[in-house]
C-alpha positions as a Markdown table, in Angstrom:
| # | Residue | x | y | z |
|---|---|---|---|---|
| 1 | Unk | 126.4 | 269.4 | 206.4 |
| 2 | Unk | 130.1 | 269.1 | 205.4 |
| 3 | Unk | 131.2 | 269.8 | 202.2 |
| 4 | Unk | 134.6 | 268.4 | 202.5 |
| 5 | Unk | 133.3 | 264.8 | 203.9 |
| 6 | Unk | 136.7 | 264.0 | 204.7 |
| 7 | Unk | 135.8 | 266.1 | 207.6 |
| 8 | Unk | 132.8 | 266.6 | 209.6 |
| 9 | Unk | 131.9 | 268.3 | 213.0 |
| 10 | Unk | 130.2 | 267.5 | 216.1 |
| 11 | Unk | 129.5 | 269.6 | 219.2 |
| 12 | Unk | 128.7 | 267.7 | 222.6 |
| 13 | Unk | 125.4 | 267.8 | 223.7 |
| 14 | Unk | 124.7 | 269.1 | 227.2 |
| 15 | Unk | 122.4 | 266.9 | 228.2 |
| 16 | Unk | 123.3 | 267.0 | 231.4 |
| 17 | Unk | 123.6 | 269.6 | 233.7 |
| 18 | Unk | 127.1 | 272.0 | 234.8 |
| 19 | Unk | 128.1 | 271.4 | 231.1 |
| 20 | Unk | 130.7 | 268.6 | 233.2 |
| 21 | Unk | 132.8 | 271.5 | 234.0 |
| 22 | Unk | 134.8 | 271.1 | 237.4 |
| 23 | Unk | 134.5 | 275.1 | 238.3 |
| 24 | Unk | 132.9 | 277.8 | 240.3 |
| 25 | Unk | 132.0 | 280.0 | 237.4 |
| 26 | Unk | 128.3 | 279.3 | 236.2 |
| 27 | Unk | 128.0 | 278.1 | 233.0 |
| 28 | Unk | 126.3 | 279.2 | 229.8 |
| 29 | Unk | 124.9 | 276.1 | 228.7 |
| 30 | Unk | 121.4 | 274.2 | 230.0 |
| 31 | Unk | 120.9 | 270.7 | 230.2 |
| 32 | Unk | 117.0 | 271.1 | 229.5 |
| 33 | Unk | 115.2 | 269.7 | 226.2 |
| 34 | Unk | 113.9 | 273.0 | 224.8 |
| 35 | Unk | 117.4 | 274.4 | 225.1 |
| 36 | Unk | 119.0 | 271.0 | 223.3 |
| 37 | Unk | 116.7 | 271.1 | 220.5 |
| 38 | Unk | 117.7 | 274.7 | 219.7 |
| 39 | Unk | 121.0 | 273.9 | 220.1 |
| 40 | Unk | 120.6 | 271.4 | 217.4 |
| 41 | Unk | 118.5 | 273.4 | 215.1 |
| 42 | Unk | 121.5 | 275.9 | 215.0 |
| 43 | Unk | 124.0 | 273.2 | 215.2 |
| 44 | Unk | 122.3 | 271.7 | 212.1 |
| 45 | Unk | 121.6 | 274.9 | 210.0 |
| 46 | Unk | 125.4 | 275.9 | 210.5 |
| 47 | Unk | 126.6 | 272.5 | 208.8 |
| 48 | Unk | 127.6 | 270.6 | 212.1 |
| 49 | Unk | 127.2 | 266.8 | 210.8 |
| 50 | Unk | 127.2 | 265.0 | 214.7 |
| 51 | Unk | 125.9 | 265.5 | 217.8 |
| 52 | Unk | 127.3 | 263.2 | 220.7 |
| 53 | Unk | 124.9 | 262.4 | 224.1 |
| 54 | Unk | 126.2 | 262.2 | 227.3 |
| 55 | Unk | 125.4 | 259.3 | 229.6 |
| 56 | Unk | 125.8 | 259.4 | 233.6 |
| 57 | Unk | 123.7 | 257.7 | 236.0 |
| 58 | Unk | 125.1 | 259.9 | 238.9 |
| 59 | Unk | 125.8 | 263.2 | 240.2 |
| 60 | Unk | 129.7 | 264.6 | 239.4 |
| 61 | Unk | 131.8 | 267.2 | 237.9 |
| 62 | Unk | 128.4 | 269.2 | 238.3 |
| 63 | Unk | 125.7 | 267.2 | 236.8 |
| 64 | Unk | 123.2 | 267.1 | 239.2 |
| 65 | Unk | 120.6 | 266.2 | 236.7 |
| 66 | Unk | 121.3 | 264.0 | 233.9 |
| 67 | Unk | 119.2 | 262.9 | 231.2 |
| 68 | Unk | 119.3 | 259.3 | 229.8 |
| 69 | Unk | 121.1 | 259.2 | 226.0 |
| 70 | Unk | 119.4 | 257.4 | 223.8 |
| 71 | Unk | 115.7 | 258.3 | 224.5 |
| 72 | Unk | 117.6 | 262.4 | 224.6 |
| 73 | Unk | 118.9 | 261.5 | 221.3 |
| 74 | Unk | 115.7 | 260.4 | 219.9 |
| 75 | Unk | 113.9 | 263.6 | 220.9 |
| 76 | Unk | 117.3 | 265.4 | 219.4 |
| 77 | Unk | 116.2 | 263.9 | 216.3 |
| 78 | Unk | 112.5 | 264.1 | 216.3 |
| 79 | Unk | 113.1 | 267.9 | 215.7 |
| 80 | Unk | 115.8 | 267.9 | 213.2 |
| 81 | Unk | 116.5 | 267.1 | 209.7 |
| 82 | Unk | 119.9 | 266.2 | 208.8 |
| 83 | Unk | 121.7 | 265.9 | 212.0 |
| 84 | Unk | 122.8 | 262.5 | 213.4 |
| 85 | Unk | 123.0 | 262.4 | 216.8 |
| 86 | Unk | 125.3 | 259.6 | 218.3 |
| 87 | Unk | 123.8 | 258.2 | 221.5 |
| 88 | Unk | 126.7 | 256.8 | 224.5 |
| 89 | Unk | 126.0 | 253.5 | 225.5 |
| 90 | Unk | 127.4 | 252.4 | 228.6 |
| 91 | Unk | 128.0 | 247.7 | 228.7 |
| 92 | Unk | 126.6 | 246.4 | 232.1 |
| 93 | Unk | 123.7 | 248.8 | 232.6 |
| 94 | Unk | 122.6 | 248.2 | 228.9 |
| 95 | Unk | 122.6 | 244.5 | 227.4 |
| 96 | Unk | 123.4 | 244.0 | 223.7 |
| 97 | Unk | 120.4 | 242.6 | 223.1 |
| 98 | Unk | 118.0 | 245.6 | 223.9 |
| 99 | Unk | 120.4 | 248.0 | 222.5 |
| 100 | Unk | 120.5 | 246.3 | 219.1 |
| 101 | Unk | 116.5 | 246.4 | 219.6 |
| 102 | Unk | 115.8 | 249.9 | 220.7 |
| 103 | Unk | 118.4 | 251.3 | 218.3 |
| 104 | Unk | 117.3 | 250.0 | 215.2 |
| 105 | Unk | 113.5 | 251.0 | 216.1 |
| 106 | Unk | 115.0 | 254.9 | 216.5 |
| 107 | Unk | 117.1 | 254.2 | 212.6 |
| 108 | Unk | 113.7 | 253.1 | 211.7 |
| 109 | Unk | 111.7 | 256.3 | 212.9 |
| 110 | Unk | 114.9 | 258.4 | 212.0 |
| 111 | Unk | 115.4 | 257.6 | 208.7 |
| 112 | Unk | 119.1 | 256.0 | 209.7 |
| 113 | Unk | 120.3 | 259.1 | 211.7 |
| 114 | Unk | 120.6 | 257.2 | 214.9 |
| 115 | Unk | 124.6 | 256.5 | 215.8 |
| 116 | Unk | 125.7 | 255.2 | 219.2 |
| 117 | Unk | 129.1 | 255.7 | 221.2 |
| 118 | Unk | 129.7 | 252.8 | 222.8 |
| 119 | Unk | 131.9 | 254.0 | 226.6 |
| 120 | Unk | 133.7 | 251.5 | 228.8 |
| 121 | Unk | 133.4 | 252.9 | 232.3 |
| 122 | Unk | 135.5 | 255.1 | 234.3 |
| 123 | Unk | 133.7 | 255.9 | 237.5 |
| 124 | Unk | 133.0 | 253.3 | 239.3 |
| 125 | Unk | 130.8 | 254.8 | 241.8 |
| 126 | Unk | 128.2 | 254.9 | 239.1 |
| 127 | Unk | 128.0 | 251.3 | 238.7 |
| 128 | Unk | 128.1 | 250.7 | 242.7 |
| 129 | Unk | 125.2 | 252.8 | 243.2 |
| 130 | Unk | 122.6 | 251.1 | 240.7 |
| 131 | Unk | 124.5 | 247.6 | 241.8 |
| 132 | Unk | 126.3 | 246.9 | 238.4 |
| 133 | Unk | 129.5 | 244.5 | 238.9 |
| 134 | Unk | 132.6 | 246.8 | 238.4 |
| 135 | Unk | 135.2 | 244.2 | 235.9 |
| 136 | Unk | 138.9 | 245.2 | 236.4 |
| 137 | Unk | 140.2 | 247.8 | 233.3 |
| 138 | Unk | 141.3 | 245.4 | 230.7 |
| 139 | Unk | 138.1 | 243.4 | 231.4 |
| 140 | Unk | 135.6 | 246.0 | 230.5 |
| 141 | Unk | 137.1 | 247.2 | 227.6 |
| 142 | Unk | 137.5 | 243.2 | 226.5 |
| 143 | Unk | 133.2 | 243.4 | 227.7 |
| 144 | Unk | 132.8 | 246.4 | 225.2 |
| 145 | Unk | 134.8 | 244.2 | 222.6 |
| 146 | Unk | 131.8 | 241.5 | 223.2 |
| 147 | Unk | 129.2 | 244.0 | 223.0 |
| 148 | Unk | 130.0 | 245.6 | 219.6 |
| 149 | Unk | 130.6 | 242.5 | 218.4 |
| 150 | Unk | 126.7 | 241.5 | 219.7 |
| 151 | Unk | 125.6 | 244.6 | 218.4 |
| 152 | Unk | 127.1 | 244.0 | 214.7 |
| 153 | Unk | 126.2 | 240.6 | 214.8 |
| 154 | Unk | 122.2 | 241.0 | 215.8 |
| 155 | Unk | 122.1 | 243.9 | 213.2 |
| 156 | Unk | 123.7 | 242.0 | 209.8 |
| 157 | Unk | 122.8 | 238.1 | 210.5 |
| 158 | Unk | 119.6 | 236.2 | 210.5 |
| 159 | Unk | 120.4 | 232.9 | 213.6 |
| 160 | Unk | 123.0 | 234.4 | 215.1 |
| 161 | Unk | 124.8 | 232.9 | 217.7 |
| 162 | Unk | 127.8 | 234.2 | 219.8 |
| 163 | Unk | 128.8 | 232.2 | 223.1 |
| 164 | Unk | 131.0 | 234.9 | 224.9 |
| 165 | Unk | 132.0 | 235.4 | 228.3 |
| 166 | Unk | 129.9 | 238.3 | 228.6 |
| 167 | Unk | 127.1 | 237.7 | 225.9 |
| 168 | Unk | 125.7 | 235.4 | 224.5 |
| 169 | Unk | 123.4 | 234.5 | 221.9 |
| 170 | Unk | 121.6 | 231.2 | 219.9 |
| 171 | Unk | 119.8 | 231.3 | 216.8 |
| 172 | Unk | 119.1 | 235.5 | 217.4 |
| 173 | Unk | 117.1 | 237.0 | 214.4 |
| 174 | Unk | 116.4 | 240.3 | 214.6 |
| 175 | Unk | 113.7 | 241.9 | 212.9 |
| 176 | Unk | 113.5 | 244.5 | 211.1 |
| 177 | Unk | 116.9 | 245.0 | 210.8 |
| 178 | Unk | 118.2 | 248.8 | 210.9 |
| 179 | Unk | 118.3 | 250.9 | 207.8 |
| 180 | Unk | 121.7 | 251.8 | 207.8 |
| 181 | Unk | 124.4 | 249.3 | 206.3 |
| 182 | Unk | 125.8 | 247.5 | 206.8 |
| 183 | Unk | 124.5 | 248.5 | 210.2 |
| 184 | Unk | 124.2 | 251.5 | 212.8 |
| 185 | Unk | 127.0 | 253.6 | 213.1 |
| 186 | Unk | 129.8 | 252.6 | 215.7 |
| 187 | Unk | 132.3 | 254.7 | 217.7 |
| 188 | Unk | 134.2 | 254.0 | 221.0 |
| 189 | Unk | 135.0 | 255.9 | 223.5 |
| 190 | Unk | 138.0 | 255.7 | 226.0 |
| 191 | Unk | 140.1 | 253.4 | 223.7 |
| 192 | Unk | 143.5 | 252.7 | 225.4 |
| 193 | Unk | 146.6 | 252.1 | 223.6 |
| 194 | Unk | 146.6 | 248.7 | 223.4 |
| 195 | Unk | 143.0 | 247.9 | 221.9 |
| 196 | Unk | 143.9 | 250.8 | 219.4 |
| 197 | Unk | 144.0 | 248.6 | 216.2 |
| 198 | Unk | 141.2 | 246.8 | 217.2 |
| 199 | Unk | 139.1 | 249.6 | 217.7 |
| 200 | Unk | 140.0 | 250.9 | 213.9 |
| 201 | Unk | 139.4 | 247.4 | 212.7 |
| 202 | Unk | 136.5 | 246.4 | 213.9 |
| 203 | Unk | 135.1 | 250.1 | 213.0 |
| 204 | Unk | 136.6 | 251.2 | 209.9 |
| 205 | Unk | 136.8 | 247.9 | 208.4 |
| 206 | Unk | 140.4 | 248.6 | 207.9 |
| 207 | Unk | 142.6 | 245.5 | 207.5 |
| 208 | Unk | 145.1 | 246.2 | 210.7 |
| 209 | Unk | 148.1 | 246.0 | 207.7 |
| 210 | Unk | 146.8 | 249.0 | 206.3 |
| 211 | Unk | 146.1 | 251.0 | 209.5 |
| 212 | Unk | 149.7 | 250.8 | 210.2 |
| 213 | Unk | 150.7 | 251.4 | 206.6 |
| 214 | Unk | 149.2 | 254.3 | 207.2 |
| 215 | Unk | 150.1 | 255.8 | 210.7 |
């Protein structure tokens, strides 16, 4: 890992195929498990910290196979040590509720190495094609701003209760709870300019004073 843990590394997992490269030259890398789990190994043996997962649910930019992220990252994990693998998550096709579930089961087996990405949607052809509503730009970043907040919610509080316009929740307990804490590991993807502070804040902890003290 990192020595200098005020940086850490991360490669991109190729979990799908065509490496998402828009070009006629073939590529190096291969989208198949066996290949992904040596990847990692050697990922993980030369100090990389992260690995990041992929998610599509259609063909594009190459990937004519894709495999799905979070089970991928599980199997990424099964056959490493140290490495923790962040698993993209993409609001509509997955509900809050059995992400908060399945996730904490992987921190459970993983011995808190599990970490997810959560995206907001940029093709909407994806979400037409498995017949997923497709809410305006602002709205599904506002959705993903409901669904972290489901996610951190379910995963620190016994009863919780959230009443959304996307999610919502009454008396929720989850059980167990995930090992990390104060709970699984949260990134976004795709943050746009204006939800900036909010996506520090509500990841960091950071107090929005002291991010712009800062920048």
């Amino acid at each position: 890992m990192s020595q200098d843990k005020n940086i850490v590394f991360a490669y991109w997992v190729p979990n799908v195929s065509g490496g998402l490269v828009v070009s006629d030259i073939e590529q190096r890398t291969d989208w198949s498990y066996d290949y992904n789990v040596r990847l990692a190994q050697t990922a993980e043996k030369a100090g990389f910290d992260y690995a990041l997962t992929q998610i599509r649910f259609t063909a594009g930019y190459n990937a004519e196979n894709q495999h799905e992220s979070v089970s991928f990252s599980h199997g990424i994990l099964a056959k490493t040590e140290r490495l923790k693998v962040i698993a993209a998550i993409l609001p509509g096709p997955w509900k809050p509720a059995l992400a908060a579930k399945q996730l904490a089961t992987i921190d459970h087996l993983t011995n808190g190495r599990i970490a997810i990405n959560v995206v907001s949607g940029w093709f909407r052809g994806e979400f037409d094609a498995i017949g997923e509503e497709w809410p305006e730009h602002d709205e599904r970043y506002a959705r993903s701003e409901e669904f972290i907040h489901s996610l951190k919610g379910v995963w620190t509080q016994n009863n919780f209760s959230f009443d959304g316009k996307y999610y919502q929740f009454k008396d929720y307990t989850l059980s167990p709870k995930p090992l990390q804490k104060p709970h699984i590991e949260i990134f976004q993807g795709e943050v746009p300019g204006q939800r900036a502070i909010w996506h520090l804040t509500c990841l960091t902890g950071t107090s929005p004073m002291a991010i712009r003290r800062k920048s």
